[in-house]
One Martini backbone bead per residue (centre of mass of N, CA, C, O) as a GRO file, in nm:
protein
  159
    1UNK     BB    1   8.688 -19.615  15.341
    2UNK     BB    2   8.824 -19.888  15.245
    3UNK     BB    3   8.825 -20.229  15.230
    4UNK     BB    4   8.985 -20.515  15.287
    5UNK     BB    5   8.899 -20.847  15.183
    6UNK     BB    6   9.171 -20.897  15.333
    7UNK     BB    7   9.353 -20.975  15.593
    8UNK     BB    8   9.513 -20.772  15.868
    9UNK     BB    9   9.823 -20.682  15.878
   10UNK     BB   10  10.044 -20.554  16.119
   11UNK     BB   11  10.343 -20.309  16.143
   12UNK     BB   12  10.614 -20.137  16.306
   13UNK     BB   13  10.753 -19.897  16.102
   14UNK     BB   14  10.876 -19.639  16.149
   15UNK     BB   15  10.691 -19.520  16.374
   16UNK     BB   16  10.494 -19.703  16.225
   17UNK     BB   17  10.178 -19.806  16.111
   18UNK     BB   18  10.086 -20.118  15.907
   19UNK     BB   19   9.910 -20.209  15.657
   20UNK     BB   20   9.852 -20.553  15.517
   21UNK     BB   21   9.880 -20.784  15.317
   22UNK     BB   22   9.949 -21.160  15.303
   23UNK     BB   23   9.949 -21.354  15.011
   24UNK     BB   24  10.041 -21.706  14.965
   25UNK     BB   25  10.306 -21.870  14.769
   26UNK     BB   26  10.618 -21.764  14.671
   27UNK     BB   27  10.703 -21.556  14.475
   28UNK     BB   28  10.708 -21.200  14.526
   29UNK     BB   29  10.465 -20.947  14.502
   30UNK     BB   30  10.419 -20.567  14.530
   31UNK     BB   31  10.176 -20.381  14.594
   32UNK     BB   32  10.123 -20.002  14.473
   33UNK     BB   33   9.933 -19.760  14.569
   34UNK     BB   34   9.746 -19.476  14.512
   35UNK     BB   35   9.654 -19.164  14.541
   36UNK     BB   36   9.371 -19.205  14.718
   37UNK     BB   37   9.446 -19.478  14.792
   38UNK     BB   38   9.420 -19.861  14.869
   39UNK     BB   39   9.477 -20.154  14.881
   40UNK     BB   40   9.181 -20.253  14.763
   41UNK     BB   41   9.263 -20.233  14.461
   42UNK     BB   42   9.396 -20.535  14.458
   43UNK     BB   43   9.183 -20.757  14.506
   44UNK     BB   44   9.149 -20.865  14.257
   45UNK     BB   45   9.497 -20.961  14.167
   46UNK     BB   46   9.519 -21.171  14.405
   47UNK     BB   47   9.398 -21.416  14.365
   48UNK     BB   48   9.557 -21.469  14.033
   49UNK     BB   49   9.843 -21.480  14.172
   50UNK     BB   50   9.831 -21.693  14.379
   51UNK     BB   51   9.732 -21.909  14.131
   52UNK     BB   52  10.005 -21.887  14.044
   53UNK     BB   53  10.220 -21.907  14.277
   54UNK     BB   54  10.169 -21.601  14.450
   55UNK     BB   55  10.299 -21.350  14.698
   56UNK     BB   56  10.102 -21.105  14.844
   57UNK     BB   57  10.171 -20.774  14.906
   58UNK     BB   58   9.945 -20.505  15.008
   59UNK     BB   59  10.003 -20.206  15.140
   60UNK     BB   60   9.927 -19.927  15.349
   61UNK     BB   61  10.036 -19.666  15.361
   62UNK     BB   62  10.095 -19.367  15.481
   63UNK     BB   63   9.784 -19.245  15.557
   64UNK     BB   64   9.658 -19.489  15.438
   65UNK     BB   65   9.357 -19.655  15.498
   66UNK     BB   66   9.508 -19.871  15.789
   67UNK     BB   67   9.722 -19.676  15.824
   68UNK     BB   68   9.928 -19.474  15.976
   69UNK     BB   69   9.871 -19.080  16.053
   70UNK     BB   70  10.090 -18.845  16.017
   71UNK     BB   71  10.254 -18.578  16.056
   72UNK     BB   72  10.282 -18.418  15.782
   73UNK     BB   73  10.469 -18.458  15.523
   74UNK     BB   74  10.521 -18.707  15.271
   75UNK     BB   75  10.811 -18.874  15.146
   76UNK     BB   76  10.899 -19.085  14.920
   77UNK     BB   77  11.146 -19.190  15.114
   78UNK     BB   78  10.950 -19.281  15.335
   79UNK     BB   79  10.764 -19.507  15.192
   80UNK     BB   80  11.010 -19.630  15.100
   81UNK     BB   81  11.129 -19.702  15.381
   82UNK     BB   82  10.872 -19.868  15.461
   83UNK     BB   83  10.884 -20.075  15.254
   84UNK     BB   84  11.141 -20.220  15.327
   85UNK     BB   85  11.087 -20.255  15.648
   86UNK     BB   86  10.831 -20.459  15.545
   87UNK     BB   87  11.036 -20.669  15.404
   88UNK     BB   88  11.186 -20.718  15.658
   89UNK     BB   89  10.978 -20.832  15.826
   90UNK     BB   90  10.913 -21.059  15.600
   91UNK     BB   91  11.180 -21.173  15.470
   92UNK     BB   92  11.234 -20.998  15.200
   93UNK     BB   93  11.490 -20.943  14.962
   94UNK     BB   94  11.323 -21.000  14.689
   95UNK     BB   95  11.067 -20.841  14.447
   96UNK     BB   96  10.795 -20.779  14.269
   97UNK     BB   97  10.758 -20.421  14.179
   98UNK     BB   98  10.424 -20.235  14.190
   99UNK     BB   99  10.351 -19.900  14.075
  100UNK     BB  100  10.086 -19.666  14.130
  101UNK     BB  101  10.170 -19.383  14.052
  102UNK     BB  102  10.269 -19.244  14.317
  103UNK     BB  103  10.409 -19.535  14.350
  104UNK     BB  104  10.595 -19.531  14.147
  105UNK     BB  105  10.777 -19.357  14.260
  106UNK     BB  106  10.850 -19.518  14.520
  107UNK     BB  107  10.990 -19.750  14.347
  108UNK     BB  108  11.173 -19.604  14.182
  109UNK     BB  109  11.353 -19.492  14.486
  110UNK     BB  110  11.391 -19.854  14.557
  111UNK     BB  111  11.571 -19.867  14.292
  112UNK     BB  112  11.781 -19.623  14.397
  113UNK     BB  113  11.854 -19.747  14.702
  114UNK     BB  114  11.741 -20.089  14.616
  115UNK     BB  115  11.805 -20.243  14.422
  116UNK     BB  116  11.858 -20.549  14.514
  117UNK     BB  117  11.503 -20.564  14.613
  118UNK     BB  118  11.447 -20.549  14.273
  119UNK     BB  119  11.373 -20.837  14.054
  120UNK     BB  120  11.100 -20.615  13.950
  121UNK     BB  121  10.930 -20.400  13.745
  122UNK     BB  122  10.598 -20.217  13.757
  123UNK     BB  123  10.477 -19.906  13.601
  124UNK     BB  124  10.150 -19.701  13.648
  125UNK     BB  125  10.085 -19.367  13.586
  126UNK     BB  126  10.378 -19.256  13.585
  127UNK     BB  127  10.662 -19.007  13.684
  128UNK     BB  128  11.026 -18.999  13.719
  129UNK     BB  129  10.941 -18.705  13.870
  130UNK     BB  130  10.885 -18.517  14.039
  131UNK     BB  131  10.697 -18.266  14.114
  132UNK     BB  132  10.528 -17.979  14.100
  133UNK     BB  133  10.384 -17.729  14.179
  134UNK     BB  134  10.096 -17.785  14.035
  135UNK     BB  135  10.095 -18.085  14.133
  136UNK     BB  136  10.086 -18.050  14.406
  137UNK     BB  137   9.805 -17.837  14.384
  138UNK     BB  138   9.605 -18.084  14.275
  139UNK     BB  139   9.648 -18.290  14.529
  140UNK     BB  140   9.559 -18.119  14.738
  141UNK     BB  141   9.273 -18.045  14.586
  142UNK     BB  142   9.197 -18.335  14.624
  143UNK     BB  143   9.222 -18.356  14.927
  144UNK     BB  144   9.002 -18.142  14.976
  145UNK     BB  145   8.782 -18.285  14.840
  146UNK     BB  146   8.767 -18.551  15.043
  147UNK     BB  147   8.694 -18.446  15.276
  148UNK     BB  148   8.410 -18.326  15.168
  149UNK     BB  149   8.314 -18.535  14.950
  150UNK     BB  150   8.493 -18.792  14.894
  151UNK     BB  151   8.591 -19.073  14.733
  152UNK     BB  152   8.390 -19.060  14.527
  153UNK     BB  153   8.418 -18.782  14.390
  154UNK     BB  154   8.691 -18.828  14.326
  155UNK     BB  155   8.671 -19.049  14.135
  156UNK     BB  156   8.520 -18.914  13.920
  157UNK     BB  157   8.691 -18.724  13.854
  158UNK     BB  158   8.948 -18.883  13.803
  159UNK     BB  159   8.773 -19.042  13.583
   0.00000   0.00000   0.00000
């Protein structure tokens, strides 16, 4: 597992323990990790934004990275509704929001539940529409690939 370079801060939201950076200050921007991956992917970014006067917030979903793992399937709409409530703890009411890949989708579904706390997205290699079955049966053999080889090998086929 990878670590942000970046303090980490914990919140309690839904029943579940989440890590996430929040540097800077200024107008807020979300960034959120793809599966497979976690916050420290956005490390490069953070400096950058910062520099500019923005305030990063970058969480670790659940079950990625330094985020509590919980039991069972998460489905994009608990993703979705752990970022809201981390907004919520931070005093956020609207913020611009980045998802990458299946994150993509969560930020999707935070626009279509919470309209008014996106005050601009920013999706990148992601699709509007659920996975097919074919699409869940390839992220599974991902994660069973994770367990086995390491995120190295998984890096190296997904890229």
């Amino acid at each position: 597992m990878s670590r942000s370079t970046f303090a980490t801060h914990t919140a309690r939201v839904n029943d579940t323990q989440l890590a996430y950076t929040d540097e800077g200050q200024g107008r807020a921007v979300v960034l959120l990790h793809g599966h497979g991956y976690d916050r420290s992917m956005w490390d490069a970014q953070i400096p950058v934004l910062v520099d500019q006067g923005w305030r990063v917030v970058t969480p670790d979903l659940r079950g990625f990275g330094e985020s509590e793992v919980t039991p069972g399937i998460v489905y994009t709409e608990e993703f979705a509704a752990d970022v809201i409530a981390l907004l919520d703890h931070l005093g956020l009411d609207s913020v611009v929001l980045v998802g990458f890949s299946m994150a993509g989708q969560v930020a999707l579904q935070i626009v279509a539940t919470h309209p008014e706390r996106v005050a601009a997205l920013i999706v990148n290699d992601t699709v509007p529409h659920a996975e097919d079955v074919a699409g869940r049966r390839r992220r599974h053999v991902g994660a069973d690939g994770i367990l086995t080889g390491g995120m190295p090998a998984y890096a190296d086929r997904v890229l």
